[in-house]
C-alpha positions as CSV (number, residue, x, y, z in Angstrom):
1,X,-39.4,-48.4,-2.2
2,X,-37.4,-47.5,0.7
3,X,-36.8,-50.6,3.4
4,X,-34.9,-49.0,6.2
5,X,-33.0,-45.6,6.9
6,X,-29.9,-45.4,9.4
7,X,-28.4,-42.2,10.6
8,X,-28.5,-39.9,13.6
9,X,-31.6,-38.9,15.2
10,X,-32.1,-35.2,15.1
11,X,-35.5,-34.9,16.2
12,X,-37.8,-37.1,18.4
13,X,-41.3,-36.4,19.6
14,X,-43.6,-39.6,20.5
15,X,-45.2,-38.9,16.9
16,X,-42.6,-38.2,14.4
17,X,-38.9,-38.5,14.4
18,X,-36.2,-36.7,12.2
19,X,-33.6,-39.1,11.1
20,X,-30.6,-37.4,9.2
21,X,-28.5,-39.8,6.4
22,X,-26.5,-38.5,4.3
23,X,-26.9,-34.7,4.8
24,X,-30.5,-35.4,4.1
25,X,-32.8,-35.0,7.4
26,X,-35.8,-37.4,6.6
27,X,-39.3,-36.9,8.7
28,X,-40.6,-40.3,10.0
29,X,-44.4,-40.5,11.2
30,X,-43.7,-43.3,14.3
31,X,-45.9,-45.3,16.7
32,X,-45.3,-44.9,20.6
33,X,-43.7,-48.0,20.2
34,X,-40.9,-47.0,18.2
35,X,-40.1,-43.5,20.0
36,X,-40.0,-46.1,23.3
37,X,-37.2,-47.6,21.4
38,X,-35.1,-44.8,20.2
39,X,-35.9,-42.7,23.4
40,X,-32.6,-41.4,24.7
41,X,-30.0,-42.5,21.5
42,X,-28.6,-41.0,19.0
43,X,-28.5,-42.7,15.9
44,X,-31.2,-45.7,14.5
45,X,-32.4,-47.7,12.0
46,X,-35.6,-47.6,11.1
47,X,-37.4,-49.4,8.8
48,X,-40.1,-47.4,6.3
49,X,-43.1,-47.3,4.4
50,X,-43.9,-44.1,2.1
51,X,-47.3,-43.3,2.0
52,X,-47.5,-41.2,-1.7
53,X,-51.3,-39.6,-2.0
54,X,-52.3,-36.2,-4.3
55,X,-51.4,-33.9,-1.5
56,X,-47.8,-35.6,0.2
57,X,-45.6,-38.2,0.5
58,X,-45.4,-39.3,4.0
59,X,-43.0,-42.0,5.5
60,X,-43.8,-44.3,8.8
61,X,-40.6,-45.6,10.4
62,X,-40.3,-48.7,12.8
63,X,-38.5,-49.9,15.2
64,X,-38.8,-53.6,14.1
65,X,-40.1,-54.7,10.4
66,X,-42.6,-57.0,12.6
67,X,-44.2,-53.6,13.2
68,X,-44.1,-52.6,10.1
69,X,-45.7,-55.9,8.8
70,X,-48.7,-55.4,11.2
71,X,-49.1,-51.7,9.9
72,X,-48.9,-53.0,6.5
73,X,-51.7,-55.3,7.5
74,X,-53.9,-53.2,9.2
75,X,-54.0,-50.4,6.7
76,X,-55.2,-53.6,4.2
77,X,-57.9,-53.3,6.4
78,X,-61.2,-51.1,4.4
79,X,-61.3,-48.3,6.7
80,X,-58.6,-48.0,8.2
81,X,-55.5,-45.7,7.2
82,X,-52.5,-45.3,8.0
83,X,-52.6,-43.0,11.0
84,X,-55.5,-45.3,12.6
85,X,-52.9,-47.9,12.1
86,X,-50.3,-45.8,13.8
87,X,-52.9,-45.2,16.8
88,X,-53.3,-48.8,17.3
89,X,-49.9,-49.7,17.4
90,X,-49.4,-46.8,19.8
91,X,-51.9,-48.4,21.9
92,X,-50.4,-51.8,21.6
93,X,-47.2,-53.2,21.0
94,X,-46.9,-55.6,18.4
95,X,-46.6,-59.0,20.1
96,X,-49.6,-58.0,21.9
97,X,-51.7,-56.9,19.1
98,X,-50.8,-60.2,17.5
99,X,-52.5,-62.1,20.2
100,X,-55.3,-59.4,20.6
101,X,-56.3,-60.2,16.6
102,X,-55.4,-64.3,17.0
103,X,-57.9,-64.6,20.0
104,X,-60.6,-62.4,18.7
105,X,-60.4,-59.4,21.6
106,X,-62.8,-57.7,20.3
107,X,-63.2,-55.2,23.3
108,X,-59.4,-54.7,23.7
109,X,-59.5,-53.3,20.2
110,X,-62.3,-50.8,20.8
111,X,-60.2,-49.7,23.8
112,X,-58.2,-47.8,21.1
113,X,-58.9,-44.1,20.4
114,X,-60.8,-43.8,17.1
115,X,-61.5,-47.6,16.5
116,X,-65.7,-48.5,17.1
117,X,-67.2,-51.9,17.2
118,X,-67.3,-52.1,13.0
119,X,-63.3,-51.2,12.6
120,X,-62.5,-53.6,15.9
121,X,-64.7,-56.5,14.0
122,X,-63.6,-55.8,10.6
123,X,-59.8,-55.9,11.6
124,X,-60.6,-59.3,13.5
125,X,-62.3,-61.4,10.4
126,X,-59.9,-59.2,7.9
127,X,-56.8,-59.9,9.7
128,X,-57.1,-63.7,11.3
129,X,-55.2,-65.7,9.5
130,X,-52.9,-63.4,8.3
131,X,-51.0,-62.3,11.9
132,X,-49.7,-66.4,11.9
133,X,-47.3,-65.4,9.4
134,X,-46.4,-62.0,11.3
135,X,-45.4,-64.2,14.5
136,X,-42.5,-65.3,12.7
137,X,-40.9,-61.9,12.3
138,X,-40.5,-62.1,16.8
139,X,-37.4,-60.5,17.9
140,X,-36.6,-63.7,19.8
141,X,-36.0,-65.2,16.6
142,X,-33.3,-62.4,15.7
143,X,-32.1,-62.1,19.0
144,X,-31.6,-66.4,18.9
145,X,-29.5,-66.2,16.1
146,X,-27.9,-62.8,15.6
147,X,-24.4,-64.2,13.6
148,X,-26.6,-65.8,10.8
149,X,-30.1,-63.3,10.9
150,X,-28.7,-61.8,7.5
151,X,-28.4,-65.2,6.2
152,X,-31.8,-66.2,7.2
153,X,-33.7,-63.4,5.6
154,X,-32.0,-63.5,2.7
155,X,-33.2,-67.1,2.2
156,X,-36.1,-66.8,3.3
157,X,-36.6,-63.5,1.0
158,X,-35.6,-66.2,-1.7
159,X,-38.1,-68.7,-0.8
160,X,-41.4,-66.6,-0.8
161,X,-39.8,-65.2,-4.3
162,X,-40.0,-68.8,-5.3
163,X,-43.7,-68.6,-3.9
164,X,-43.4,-70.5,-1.1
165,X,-45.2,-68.6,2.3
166,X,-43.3,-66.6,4.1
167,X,-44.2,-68.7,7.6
168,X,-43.5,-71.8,6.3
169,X,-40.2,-70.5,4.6
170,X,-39.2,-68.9,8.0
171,X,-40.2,-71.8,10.2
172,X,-38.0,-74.5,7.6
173,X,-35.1,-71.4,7.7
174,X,-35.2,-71.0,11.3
175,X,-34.9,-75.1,11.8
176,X,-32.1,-75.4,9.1
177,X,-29.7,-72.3,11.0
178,X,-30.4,-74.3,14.1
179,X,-28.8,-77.2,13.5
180,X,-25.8,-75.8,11.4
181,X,-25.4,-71.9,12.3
182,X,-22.5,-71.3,9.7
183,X,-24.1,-72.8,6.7
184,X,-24.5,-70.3,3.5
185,X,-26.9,-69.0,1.9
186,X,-27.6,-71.5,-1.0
187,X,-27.4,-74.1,0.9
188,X,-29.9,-73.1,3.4
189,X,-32.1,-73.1,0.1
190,X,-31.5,-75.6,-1.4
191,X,-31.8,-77.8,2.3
192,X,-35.4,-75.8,2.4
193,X,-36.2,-76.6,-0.8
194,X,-36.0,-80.6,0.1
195,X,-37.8,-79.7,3.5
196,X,-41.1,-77.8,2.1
């Protein structure tokens, strides 16, 4: 799978963006989200999801992987695809579509174009307890600790392979980085291993 493509942005339209790396120009389908964010530049970094089905291969780009961990959610969702996913994060950006599912707005929701009452209800009860773990993925986060963010998803990328959950991996990673910025890797670990 592909997790992120960087180059120069040939193309962008507030539905799809052309993103060239490597000689290769690659089609994203985007949210109104991302084209907000790569509005006016000229190169990005986009992180991607390939849809394969019978008839194409589609990729999504985003702006911020916790966008593309809400997409990934919603399309989990049984009846919903991905370009009802892409409408809804259109509608709403992700921080706010976090705290649309995590207090139950069931009419903010069914504002969106295409979603009724069924979809609005099935993506609250589906989707609950699963957008906790998504608030972790914040750009404050990033933004809080940009000299050791690599280090910080790589361990936590170790921990959930170790099966521990991904919040409580971040939270413990998050804590850890706080109190000594310039610590490596393995130790960050191996201090979250004694912590969870």
């Amino acid at each position: 799978m592909i997790e992120y493509i960087k180059g120069e942005i040939v193309e962008l339209t507030p539905a799809r963006m052309i993103l060239e790396c490597g000689g290769i120009g690659y089609e994203l389908n985007i949210s109104l989200t991302t084209y907000s964010a790569f509005n006016g530049k000229q190169t990005g970094k986009l992180f991607v999801y390939e849809v394969i089905r019978e008839d194409a291969h589609l990729l999504f780009g985003f702006a911020e992987r916790m966008e593309r961990e809400l997409f990934l959610l919603l399309t989990s969702v049984s009846g919903v695809g991905p370009n009802t996913a892409r409408m809804i994060l259109s509608s709403l950006p992700p921080k706010e579509l976090v705290e649309t599912i995590a207090s139950k707005n069931e009419a903010v929701l069914t504002a969106v174009k295409g979603i009724g009452s069924k979809t609005a209800q099935r993506i609250l009860v589906d989707l609950k307890n699963k957008v906790k773990s998504v608030e972790g993925l914040t750009p404050v986060d990033v933004v809080a600790a940009p000299s050791n963010g690599a280090v910080a998803e790589e361990a936590v990328a170790a921990l959930v392979m170790l099966g521990f959950q991904k919040a409580a991996s971040q939270k413990a990673v998050t804590s850890i980085l706080k109190g000594s910025p310039a610590m490596a890797v393995e130790q960050v670990v191996k201090t979250a291993l004694r912590m969870l």
